[in-house]
C-alpha positions as CSV (number, residue, x, y, z in Angstrom):
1,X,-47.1,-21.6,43.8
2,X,-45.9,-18.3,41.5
3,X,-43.8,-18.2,38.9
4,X,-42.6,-14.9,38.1
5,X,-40.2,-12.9,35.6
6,X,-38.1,-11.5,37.8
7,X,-36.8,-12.4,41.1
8,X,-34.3,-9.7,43.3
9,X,-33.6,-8.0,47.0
10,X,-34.5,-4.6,45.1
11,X,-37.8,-5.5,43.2
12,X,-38.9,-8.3,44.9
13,X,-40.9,-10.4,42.7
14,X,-42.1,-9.0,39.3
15,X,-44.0,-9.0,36.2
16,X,-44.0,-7.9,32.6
17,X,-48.2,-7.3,33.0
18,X,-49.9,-4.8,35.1
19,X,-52.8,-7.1,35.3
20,X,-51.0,-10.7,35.9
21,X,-49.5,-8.7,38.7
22,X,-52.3,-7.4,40.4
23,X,-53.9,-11.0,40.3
24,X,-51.1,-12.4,41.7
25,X,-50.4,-9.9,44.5
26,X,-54.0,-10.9,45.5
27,X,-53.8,-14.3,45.7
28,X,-50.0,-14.2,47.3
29,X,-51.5,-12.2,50.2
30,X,-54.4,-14.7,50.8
31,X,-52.0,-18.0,51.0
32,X,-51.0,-19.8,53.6
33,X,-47.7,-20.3,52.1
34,X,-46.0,-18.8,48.9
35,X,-43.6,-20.7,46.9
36,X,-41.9,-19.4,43.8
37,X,-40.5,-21.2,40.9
38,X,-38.1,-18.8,37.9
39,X,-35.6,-20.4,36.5
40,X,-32.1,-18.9,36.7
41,X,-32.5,-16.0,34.0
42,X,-35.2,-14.5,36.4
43,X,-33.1,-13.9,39.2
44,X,-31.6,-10.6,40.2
45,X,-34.2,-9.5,37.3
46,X,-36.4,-6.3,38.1
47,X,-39.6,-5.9,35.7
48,X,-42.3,-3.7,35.3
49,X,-45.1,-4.7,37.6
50,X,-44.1,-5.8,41.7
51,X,-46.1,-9.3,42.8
52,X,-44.8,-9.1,46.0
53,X,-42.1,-8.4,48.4
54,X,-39.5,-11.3,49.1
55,X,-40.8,-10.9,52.6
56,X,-43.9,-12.6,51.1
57,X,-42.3,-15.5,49.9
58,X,-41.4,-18.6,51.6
59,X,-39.4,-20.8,49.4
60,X,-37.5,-20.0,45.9
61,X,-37.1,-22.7,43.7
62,X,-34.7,-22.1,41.0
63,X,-32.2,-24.1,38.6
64,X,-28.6,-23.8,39.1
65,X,-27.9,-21.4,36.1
66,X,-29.1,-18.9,38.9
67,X,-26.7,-16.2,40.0
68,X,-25.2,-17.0,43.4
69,X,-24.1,-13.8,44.3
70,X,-28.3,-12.8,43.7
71,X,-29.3,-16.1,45.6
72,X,-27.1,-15.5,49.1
73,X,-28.8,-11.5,49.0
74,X,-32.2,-13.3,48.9
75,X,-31.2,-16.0,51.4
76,X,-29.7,-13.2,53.8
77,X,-33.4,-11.3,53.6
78,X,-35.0,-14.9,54.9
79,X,-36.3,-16.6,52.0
80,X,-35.7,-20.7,51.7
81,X,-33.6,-21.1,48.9
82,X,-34.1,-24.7,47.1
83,X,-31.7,-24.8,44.2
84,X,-32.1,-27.6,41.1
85,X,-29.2,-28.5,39.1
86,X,-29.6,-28.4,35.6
87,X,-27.3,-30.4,33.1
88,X,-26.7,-29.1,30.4
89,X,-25.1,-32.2,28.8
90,X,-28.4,-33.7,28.7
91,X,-30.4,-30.8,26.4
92,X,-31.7,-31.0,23.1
């Protein structure tokens, strides 16, 4: 499981940190299976540093403050798409 700072079709997954990147990238290309958790702010985001390709991901688990238009392109390129609903009645 990977939680990253951006999520898109273009970028794939990404990082603010050159370091937390290359870390990651590692360890994504040694699992079994890669999940991914951002909430909704993160997707269609491109950062600085690429984790990994969408290719190398096999579930995105995001809230529902997620843009859709961003989540059907990531769908379309394969990637399970598991989508949380958030209420935002119930925040402090």
């Amino acid at each position: 499981i990977v939680g990253s700072d951006g999520v898109s079709l273009e970028g794939g997954l990404t990082t603010h940190d050159d370091v937390e990147a290359g870390t990651n990238h590692t360890m994504i290309q040694r699992a079994q299976r890669v999940i991914c958790v951002a909430d909704g702010s993160k997707i269609g985001r491109v950062t600085l540093a690429k984790l990994a390709d969408l290719s190398d991901i096999a579930l995105l688990i995001t809230d529902s403050t997620a843009d859709p238009v961003e989540l059907s392109k990531i769908k379309r390129s394969g990637v399970e798409v598991l989508v949380v609903r958030v209420d935002t009645h119930d925040q402090a």
